[in-house]
C-alpha positions as CSV (number, residue, x, y, z in Angstrom):
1,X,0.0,0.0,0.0
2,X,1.3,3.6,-0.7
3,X,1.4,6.7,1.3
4,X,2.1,9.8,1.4
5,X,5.1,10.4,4.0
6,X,6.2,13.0,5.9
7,X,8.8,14.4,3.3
8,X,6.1,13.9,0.5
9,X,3.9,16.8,2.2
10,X,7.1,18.8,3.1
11,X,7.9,18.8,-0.8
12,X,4.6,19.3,-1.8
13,X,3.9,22.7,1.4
14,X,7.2,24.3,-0.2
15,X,5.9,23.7,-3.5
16,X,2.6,25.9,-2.3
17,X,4.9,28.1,-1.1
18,X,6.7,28.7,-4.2
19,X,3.6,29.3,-6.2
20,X,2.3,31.6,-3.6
21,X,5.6,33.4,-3.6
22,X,5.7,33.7,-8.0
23,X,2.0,35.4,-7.4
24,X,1.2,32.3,-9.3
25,X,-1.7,31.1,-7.1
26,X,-3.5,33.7,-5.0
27,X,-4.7,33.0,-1.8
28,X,-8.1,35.0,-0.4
29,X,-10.2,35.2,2.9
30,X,-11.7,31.7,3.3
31,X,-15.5,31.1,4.2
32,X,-15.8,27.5,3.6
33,X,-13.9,25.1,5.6
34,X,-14.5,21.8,7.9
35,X,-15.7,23.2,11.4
36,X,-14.5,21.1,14.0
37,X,-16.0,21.2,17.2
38,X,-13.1,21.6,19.3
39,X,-11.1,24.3,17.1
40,X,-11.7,27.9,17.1
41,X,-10.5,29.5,13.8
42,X,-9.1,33.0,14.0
43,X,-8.2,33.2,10.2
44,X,-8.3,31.3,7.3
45,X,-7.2,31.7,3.3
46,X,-8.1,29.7,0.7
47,X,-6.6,29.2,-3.0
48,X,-7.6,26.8,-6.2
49,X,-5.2,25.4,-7.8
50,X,-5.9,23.0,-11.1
51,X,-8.5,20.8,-9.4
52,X,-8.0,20.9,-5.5
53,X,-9.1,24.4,-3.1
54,X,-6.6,24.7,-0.4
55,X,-8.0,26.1,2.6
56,X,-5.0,27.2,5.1
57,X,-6.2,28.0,9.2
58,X,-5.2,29.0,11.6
59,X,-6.9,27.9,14.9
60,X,-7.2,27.3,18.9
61,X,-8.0,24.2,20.8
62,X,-9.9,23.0,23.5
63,X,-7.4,21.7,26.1
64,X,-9.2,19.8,28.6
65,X,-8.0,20.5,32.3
66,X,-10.6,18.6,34.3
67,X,-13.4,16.9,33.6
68,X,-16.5,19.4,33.9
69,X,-17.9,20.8,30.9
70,X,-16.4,24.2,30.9
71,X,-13.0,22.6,32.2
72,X,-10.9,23.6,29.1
73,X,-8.7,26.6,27.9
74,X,-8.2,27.7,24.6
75,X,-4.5,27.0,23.3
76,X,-2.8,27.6,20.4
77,X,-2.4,29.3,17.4
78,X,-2.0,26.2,15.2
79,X,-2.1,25.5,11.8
80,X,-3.9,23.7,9.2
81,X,-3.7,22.7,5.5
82,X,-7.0,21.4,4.2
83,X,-7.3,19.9,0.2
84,X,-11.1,20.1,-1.0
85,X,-11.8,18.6,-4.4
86,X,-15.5,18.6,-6.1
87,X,-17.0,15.1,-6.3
88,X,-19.4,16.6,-8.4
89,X,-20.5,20.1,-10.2
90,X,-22.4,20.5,-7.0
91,X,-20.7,19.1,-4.2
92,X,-16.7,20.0,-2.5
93,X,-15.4,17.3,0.3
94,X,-12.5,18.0,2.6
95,X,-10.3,15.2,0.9
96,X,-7.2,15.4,3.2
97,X,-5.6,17.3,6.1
98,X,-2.0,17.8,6.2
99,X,-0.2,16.4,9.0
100,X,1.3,18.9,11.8
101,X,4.7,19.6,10.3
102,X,6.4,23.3,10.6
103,X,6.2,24.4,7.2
104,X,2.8,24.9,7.2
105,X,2.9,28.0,9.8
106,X,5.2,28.9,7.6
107,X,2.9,28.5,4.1
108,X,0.0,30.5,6.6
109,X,2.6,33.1,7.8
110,X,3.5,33.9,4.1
111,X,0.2,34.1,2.6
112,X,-0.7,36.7,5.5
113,X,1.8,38.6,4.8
114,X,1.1,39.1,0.8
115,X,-3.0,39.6,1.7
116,X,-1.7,42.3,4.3
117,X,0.2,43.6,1.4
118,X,-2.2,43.5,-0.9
119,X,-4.8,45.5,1.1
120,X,-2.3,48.1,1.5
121,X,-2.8,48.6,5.6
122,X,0.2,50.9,5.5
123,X,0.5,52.4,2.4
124,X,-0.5,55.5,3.9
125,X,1.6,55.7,6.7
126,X,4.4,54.8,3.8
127,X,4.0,57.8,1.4
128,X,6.6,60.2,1.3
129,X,5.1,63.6,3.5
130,X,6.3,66.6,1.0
131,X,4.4,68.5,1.3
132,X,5.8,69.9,4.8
């Protein structure tokens, strides 16, 4: 039986992250994505790319610390590569999750960085004053 392994994902994150970084697949605010009931997401991006939608979060957990039913903290940030791919014309599943490996915060930490860019939050404070 085959699988993917650990170094399979890691080729295939940095290869995310090379697209990302050639502008050649743009990443936007997510909306869809696979709630789980013990995750909190704070942000989330999402990008299609030939015939998968990556959906990168970034998310708190529950961390049980007794067993009541508010007995938990929120922990975190961690991070989150989904793959999505239609079934049908009508119909996207959650196909795969990558598993918890470092380049990931590092996929989410760059596509932050280029929609923070892209928005322009400090092109104001940026421009040249000359007119003092």
């Amino acid at each position: 039986m085959m699988v993917y392994t650990q170094h399979d994902w890691i080729r295939a994150v940095s290869k995310l992250t090379e697209l990302t970084s050639k502008q050649q697949i743009k990443w936007d605010v997510a909306q869809q994505y696979e709630d789980v009931s013990n995750e909190k997401v704070d942000k989330a991006y999402e990008a299609k790319h030939q015939k998968n939608r990556y959906v990168l979060k970034q998310v708190q957990r529950q961390e049980w610390y007794d067993s009541g039913p508010e007995d938990y903290a929120w922990s975190g940030p961690y991070y989150a590569l989904e793959i999505y791919q239609h079934v049908n014309p009508f119909q996207e599943d959650l196909v795969t999750t990558a598993p918890s490996i470092q380049i990931v915060r590092e996929l989410f930490n760059k596509v932050q960085s280029l929609h923070i860019y892209r928005l322009g939050v400090l092109d104001d404070l940026l421009k040249s004053d000359d007119s003092n």
